[in-house]
C-alpha positions in Angstrom: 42.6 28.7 18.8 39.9 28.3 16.3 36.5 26.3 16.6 38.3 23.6 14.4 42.0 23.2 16.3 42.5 22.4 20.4 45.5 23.7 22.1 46.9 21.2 24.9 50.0 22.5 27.1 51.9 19.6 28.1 54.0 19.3 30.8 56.5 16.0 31.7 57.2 15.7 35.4 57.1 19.5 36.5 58.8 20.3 39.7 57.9 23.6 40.4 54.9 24.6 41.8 55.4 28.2 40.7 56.4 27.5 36.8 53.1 25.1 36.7 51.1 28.1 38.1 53.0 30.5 35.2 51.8 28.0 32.4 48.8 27.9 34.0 48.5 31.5 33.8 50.3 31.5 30.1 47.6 29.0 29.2 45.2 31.6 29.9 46.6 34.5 28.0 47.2 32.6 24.5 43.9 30.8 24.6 45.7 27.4 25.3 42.4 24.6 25.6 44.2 22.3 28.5 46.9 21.9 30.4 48.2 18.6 31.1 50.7 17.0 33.3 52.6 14.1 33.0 53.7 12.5 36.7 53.9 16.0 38.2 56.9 15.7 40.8 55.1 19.0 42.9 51.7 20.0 44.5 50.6 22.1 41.0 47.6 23.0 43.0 50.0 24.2 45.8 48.9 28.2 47.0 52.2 29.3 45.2 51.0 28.1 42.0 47.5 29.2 42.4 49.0 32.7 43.3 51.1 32.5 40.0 48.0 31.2 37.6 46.4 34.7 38.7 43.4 34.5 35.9 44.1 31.3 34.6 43.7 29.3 38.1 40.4 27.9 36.4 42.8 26.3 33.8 45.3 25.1 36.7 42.3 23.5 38.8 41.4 21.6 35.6 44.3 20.8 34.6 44.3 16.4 33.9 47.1 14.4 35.2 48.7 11.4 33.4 51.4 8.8 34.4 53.0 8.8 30.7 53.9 10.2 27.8 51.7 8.2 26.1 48.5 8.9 27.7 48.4 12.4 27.9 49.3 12.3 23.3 46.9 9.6 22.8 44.0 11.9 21.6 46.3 14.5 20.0 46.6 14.6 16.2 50.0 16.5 15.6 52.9 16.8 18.2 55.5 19.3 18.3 58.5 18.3 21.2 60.7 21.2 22.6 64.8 20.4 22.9 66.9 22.7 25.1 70.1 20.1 23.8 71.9 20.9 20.3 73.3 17.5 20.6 70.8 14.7 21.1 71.9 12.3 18.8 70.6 12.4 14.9 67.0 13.5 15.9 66.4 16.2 13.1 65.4 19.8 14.4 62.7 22.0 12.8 62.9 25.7 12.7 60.1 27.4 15.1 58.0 28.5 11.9 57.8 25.6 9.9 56.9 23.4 12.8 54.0 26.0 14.1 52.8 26.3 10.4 52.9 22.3 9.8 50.6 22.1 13.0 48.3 25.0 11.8 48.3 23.9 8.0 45.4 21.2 8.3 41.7 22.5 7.7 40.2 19.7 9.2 39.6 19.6 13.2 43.0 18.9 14.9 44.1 18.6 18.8 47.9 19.5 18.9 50.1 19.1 21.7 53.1 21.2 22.2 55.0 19.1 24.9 57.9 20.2 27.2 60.3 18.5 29.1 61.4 18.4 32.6 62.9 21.8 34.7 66.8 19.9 35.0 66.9 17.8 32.0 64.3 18.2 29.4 63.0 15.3 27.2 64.9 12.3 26.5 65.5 10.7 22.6 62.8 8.6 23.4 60.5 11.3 24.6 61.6 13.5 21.4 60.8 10.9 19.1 56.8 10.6 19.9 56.8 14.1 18.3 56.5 15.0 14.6 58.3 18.2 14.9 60.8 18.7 17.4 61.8 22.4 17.7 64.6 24.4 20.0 64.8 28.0 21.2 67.6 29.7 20.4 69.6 31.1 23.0 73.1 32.8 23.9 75.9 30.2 24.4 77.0 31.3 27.6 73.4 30.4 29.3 71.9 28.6 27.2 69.5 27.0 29.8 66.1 28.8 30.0 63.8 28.3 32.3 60.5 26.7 31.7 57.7 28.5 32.2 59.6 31.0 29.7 60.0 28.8 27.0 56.7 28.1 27.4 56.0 31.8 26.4 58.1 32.3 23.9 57.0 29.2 21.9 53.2 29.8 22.7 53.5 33.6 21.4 54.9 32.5 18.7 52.3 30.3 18.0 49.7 32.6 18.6 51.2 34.8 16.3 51.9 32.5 13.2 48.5 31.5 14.2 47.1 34.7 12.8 49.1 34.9 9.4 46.9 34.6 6.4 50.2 33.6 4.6 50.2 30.4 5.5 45.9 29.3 5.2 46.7 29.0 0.8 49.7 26.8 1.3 47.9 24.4 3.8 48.9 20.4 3.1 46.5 17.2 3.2 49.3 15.7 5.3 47.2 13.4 8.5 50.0 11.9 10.5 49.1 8.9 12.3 48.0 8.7 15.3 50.9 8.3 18.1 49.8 4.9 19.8 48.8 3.1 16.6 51.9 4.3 15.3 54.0 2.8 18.3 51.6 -0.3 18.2 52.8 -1.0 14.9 56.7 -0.4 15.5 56.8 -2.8 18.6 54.9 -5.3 16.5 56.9 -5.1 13.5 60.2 -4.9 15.9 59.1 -8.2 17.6 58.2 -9.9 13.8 61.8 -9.0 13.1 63.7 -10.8 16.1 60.9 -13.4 15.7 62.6 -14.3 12.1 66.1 -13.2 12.9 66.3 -10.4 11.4 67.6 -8.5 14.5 69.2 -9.5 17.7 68.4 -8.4 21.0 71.4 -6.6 21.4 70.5 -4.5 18.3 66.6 -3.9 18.5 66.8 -0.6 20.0 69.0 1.1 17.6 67.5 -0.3 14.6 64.1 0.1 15.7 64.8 3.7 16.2 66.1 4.3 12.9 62.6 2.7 11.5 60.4 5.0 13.8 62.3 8.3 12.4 61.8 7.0 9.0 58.3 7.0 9.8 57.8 10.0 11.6 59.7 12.1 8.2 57.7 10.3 5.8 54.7 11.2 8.0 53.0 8.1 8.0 49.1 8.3 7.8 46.3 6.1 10.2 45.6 3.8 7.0 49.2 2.8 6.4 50.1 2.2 9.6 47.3 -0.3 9.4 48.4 -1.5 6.1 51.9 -2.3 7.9 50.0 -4.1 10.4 48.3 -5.7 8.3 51.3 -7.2 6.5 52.2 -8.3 9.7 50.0 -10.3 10.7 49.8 -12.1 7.1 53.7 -13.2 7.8 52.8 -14.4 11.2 50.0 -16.4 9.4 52.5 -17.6 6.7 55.0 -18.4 8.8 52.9 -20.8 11.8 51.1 -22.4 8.1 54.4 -23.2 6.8 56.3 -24.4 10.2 52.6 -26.7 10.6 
């Protein structure tokens, strides 16, 4: 990557010790920054995977363990979520190139995450929808299931390779989503403003809440309106305890 963009790997609850050790070793070749492991459910630093990392055992050794999601995104800038499922619900999917491009398009410093799910099941709705881009790899119908220290390296070469297209450096945007946590922050507290006042029930806070977070995420809301929302916010809590006293 270049001097102004940081590459993170992330990995949610790997089980095997000789994919981490592959990623590891993938890191290496594309000039991935970090890998990063979310509740690893193997010994990553286990001789099989240090056998697999090959050169890249420096970047396996390193590698910085979280216990959520959450933690391991909190410092990155733009997020790109990969889907083995066709079918997960209305969560919209991005073709390969236009997510890699979005991610690159920025010329200020950025730290993008591209974040892959677990070995049997991949990333839940609720995973997905903590990325801006969520992209799939296409694959034959009969098996479509790939395994995931491969679909590591197809989507990293790919990267690597948009990564060095001039075409896309005089079409770059000004776009500067928010910041993940803020952005959740400001969802949870506008979702518990809105059963506060009745404007949703228990029973239908999830769904609707959902719907407002992937309004958000395709409007690509920025760091200063997610604190005008909060913002907002807090001026109807005011209003409303005034009022009541």
């Amino acid at each position: 990557m270049t001097n102004k963009k940081t590459l993170k790997v992330v990995l949610v609850e790997p089980t095997g010790t000789i994919n981490v050790g592959s990623v590891a070793r993938l890191c290496e070749n594309f000039r991935v920054n970090e890998l990063r492991l979310v509740s690893p459910q193997c010994d990553y630093l286990a001789k099989e995977a240090k056998r697999m990392a090959v050169r890249g055992i420096k970047i396996l050794e390193e590698a910085k363990v979280y216990n959520n999601l959450n933690a391991a995104l909190s410092d990155c800038s733009r997020i790109i979520a990969t889907c083995g499922r066709k079918n997960h619900g209305d969560i919209p999917l991005d073709s390969n190139k236009y997510a890699i491009c979005w991610a690159l398009e920025s010329k200020r410093e950025e730290t993008i995450a591209l974040v892959f799910g677990r070995e049997d099941r991949g990333l839940s709705n609720e995973e997905l929808l903590k990325a801006n881009k969520v992209i799939s790899l296409n694959t034959s119908e009969n098996y479509p299931s790939l395994n995931l220290s491969h679909a590591v390296a197809i989507v990293l070469h790919q990267f690597y390779e948009f990564n060095k297209l001039d075409s896309i450096k005089p079409n770059r945007s000004k776009s500067h989503p928010a910041n993940l946590i803020k952005l959740e922050d400001c969802i949870n507290d506008a979702g518990n403003l809105f059963l506060e006042i009745g404007f949703l029930m228990q029973h239908t806070y999830k769904a609707k809440m959902t719907k407002i977070k992937k309004l958000l995420l395709r409007a690509e809301i920025k760091d200063d309106e997610v604190a005008l929302i909060r913002g907002i916010i807090s001026q109807c809590r005011w209003a409303i305890k005034n009022k009541n006293d």
